[in-house]
C-alpha positions as CSV (number, residue, x, y, z in Angstrom):
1,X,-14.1,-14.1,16.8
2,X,-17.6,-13.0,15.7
3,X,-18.5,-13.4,11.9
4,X,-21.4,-12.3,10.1
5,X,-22.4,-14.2,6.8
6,X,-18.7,-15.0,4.5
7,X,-16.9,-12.3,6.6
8,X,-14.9,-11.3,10.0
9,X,-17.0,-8.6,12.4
10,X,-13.9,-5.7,12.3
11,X,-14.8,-4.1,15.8
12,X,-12.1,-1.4,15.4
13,X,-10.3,0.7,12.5
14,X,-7.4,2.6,12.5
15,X,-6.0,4.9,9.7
16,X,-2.6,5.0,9.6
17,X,-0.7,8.0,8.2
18,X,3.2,8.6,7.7
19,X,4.1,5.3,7.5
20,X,6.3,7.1,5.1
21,X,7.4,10.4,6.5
22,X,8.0,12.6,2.8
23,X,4.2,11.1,1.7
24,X,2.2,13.9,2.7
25,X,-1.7,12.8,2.2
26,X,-1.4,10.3,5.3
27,X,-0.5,12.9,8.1
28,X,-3.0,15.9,7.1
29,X,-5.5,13.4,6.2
30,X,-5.4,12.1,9.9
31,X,-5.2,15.6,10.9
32,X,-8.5,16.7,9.2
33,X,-10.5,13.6,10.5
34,X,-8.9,14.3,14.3
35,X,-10.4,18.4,13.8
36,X,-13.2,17.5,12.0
37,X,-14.1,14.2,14.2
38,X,-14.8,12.6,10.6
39,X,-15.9,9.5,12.3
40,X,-17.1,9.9,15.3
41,X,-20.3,9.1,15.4
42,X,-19.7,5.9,13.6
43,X,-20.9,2.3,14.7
44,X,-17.1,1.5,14.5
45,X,-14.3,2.5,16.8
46,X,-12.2,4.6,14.6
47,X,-8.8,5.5,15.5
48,X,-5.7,7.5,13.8
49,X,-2.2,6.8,14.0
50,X,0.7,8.9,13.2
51,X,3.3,6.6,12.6
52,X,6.6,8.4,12.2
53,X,6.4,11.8,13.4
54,X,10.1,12.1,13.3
55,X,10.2,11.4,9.9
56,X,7.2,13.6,8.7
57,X,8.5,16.7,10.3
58,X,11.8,16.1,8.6
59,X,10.0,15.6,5.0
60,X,12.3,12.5,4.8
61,X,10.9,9.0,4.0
62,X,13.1,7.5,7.0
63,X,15.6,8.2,9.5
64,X,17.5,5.5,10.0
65,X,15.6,2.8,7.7
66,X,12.5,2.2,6.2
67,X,9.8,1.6,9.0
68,X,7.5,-0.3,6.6
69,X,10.3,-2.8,6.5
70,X,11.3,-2.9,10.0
71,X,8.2,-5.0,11.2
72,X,9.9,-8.6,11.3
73,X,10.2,-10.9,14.2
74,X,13.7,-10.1,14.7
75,X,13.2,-6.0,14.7
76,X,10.2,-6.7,17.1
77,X,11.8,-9.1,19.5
78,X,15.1,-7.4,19.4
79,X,16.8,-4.0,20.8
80,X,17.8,-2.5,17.6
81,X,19.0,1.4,17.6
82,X,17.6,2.6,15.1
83,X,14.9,4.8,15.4
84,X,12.3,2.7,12.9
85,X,13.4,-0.3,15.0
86,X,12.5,1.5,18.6
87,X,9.4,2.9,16.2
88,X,7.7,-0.3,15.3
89,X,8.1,-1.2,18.4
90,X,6.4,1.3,19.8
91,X,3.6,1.0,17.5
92,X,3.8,-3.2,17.8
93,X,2.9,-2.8,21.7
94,X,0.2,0.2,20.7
95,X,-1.7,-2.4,18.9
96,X,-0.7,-5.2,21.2
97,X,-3.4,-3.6,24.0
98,X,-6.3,-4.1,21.9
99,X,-8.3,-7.2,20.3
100,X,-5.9,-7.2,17.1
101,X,-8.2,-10.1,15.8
102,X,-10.9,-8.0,15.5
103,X,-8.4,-4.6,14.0
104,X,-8.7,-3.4,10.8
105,X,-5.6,-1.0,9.6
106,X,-5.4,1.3,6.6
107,X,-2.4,2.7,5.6
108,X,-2.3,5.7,3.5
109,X,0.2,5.8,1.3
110,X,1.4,7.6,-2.2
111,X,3.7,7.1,-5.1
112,X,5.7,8.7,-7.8
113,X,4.4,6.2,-10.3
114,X,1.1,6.8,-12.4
115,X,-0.7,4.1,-10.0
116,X,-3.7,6.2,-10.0
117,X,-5.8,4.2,-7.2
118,X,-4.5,1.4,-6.2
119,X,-5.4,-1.2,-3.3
120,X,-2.8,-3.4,-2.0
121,X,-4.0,-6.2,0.1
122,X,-2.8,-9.7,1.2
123,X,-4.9,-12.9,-0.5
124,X,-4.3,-14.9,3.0
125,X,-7.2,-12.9,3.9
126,X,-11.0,-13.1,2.6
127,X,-12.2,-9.9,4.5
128,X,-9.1,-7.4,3.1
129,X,-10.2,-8.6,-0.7
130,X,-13.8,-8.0,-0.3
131,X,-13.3,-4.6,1.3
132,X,-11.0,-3.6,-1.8
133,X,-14.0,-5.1,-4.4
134,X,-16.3,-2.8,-2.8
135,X,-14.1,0.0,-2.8
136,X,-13.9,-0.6,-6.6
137,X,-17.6,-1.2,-7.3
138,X,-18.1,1.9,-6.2
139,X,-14.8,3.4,-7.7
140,X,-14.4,1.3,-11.0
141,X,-10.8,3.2,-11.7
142,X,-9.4,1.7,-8.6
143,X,-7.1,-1.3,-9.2
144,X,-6.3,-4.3,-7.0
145,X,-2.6,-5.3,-6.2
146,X,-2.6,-8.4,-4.3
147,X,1.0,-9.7,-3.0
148,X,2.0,-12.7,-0.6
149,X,5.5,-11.0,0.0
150,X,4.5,-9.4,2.6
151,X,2.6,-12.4,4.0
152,X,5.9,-14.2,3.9
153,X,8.3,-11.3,5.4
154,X,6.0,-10.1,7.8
155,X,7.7,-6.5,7.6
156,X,5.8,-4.0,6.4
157,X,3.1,-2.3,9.2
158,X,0.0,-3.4,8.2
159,X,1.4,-7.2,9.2
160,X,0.5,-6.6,12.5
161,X,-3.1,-7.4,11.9
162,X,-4.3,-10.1,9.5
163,X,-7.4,-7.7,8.5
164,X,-5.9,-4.5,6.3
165,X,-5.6,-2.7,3.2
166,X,-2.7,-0.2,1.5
167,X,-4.2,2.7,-0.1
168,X,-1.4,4.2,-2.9
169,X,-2.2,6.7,-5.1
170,X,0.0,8.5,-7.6
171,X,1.7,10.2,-9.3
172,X,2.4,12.4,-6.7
173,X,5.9,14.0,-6.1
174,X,7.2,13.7,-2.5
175,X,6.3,15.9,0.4
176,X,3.8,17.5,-1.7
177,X,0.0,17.6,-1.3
178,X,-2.6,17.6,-4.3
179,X,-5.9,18.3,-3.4
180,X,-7.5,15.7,-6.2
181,X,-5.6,13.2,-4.5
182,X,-6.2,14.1,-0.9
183,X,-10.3,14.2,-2.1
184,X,-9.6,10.8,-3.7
185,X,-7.8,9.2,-0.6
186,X,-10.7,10.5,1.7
187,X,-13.4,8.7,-0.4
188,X,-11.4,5.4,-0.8
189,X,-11.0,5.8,3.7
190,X,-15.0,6.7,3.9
191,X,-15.9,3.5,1.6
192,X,-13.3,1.1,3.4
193,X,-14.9,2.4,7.0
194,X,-18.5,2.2,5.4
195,X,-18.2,-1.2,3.9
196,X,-16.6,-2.7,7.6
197,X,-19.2,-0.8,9.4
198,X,-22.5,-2.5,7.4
199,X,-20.6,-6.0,7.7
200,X,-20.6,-5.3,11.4
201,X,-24.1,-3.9,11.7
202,X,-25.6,-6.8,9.0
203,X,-26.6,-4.6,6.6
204,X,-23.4,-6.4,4.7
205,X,-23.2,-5.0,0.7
206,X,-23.7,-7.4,-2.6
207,X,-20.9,-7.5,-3.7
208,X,-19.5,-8.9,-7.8
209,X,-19.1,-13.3,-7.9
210,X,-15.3,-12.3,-8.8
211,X,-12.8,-9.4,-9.1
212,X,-10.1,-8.2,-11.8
213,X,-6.5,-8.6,-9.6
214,X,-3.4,-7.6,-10.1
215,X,-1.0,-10.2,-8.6
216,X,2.5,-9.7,-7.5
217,X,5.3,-11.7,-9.7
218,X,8.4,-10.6,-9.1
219,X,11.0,-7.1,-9.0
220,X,13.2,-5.7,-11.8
221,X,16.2,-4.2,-10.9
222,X,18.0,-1.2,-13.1
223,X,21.1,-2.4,-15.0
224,X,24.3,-1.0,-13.0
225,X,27.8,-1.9,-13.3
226,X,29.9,-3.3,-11.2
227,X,30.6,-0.2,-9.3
228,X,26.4,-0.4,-8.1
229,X,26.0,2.7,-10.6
230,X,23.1,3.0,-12.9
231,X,24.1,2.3,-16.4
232,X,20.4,3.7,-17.7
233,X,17.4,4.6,-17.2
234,X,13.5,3.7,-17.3
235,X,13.0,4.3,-21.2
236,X,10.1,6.6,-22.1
237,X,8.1,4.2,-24.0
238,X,7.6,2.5,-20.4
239,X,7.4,5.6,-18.4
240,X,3.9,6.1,-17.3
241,X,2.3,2.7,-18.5
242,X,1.8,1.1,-15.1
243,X,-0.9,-1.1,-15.6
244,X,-0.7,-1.6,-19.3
245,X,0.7,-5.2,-20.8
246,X,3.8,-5.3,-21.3
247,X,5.5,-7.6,-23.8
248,X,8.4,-9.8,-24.8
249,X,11.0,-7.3,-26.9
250,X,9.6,-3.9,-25.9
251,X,12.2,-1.5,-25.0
252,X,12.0,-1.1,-20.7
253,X,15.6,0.9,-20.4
254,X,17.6,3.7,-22.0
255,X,21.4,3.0,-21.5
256,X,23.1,6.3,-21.1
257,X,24.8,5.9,-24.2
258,X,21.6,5.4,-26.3
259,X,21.4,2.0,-26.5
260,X,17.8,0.2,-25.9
261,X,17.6,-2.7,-23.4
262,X,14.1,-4.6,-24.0
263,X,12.2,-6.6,-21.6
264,X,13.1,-10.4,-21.5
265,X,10.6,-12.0,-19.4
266,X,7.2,-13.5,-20.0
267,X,4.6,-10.7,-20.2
268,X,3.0,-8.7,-17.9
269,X,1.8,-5.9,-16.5
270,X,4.4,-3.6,-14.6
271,X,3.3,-1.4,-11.8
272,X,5.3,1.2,-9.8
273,X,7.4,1.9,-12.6
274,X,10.1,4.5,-11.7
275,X,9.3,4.9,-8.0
276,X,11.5,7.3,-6.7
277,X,11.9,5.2,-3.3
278,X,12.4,1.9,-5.3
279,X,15.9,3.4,-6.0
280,X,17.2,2.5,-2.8
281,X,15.6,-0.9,-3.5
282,X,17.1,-1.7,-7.0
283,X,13.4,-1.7,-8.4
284,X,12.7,0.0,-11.9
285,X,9.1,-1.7,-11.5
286,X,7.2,-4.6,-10.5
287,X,5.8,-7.3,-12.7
288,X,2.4,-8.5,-11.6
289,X,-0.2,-10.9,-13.8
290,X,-3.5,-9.9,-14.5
291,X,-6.0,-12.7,-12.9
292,X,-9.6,-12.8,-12.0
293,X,-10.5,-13.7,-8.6
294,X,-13.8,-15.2,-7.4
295,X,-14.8,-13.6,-4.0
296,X,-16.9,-17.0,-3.1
């Protein structure tokens, strides 16, 4: 594979929308730059997928189960019914006729939570880290989310490729569009594509000795009795603070009969608090630690 200077040469791109079907910015996104032929003209192949159209055009975030989950060995090498199975799939051998050493994917994404902008990306790889740093030099609001889960379950989509990022941003209800957001999504796309395309063409950006990260500790489930039903919710002095420390003893739920349950574990700072998809999960929010990264 060709490098130029610290990073990988990305010879192709492709934005990825509907990943989740009821997360609207994705789809018309890709729709807009397939009219508009956005990126055309660019020095890098850029390419759109839709990836579940059967979802979208139901407004649902799945059919039969979560296609960003359904991208293990076992789904991929398997003959599973369900439509996300025979979907990732599909897309596995869609990628599988190009040079996926040299792919970059983006998948658009949004949330419920107040994640503003927020860039998930895998720390196995240099290239997906320095793309977010740029992306937040030139966006200083954006926030990097790095997680190995993913690295280590090899399920979501963008696994497919080691080179990648996850743009979320939120809040935004489901199968609803917000044209701040959409504007915000499109910028985050044209600086991702821009920042692969000057690698590629040696014209490669300076980027900061060392980033601000947000790194992945572990989940927090909602209390529930033995029945699986919720016993309370996220408490309002939480609600809303993703990204803000939280500590030892501060209330995180509201038990339905009024009762505070505070937060136990070492302190941190939670993200994707009160996702409406994390129900299905059992996540009230995530705790991550707040870490600086060097980018050597």
């Amino acid at each position: 594979m060709m490098k130029n200077g610290n990073h990988q040469v990305i010879e192709k791109v492709t934005i990825i929308g509907g990943t989740h079907g009821n997360e609207y910015i994705g789809p018309y996104f890709i729709s807009k730059a397939e009219q508009v032929g956005i990126y055309q003209d660019n020095a890098l192949e850029v390419a759109t997928l839709l990836a579940n159209p059967e979802a979208f055009a139901r407004a649902r975030r799945f059919i039969d189960q979560d296609l960003n989950r359904s991208f293990s060995p076992p789904v991929l090498t398997g003959t599973q019914d369900a439509h996300e199975c025979q979907r990732a799939r599909e897309i596995a051998r869609h990628f599988s006729q190009d040079d996926i050493g040299q792919h970059f994917l983006v998948d658009l994404h949004s949330t419920t939570a107040n994640m503003g902008i927020t860039l998930i990306v895998r720390n196995s790889e240099p290239l997906n880290l320095h793309t977010a740093a740029y992306v937040q030099k030139n966006i200083p609001e954006a926030r990097i989310l790095l997680s190995d889960v993913d690295h280590v379950q090899h399920q979501s989509l963008n696994s497919i490729s080691r080179f990648g990022i996850v743009i979320e941003v939120g809040p935004l209800a489901n199968a609803v569009l917000r044209h701040d957001l959409f504007e915000t999504t499109e910028k985050v796309v044209d600086l991702v594509v821009k920042f692969l395309t000057l690698c590629k063409t040696r014209q490669e950006p300076k980027l900061p000795d060392a980033v601000t990260v947000f790194r992945f500790r572990e989940k927090v489930p909602y209390p529930r009795n033995e029945q699986g039903n919720l016993t309370a919710m996220v408490h309002k002095n939480l609600q809303d603070r993703d990204y803000r420390l939280l500590e030892t003893g501060h209330p995180v739920f509201m038990t339905f009969q009024g009762d505070d349950i505070r937060y136990s574990g070492e302190p941190g700072y939670p993200v994707f608090i009160n996702e409406a998809a994390y129900y299905l999960e059992d996540t009230a929010f995530i705790i991550t630690d707040k870490v600086e990264v060097s980018l050597d």
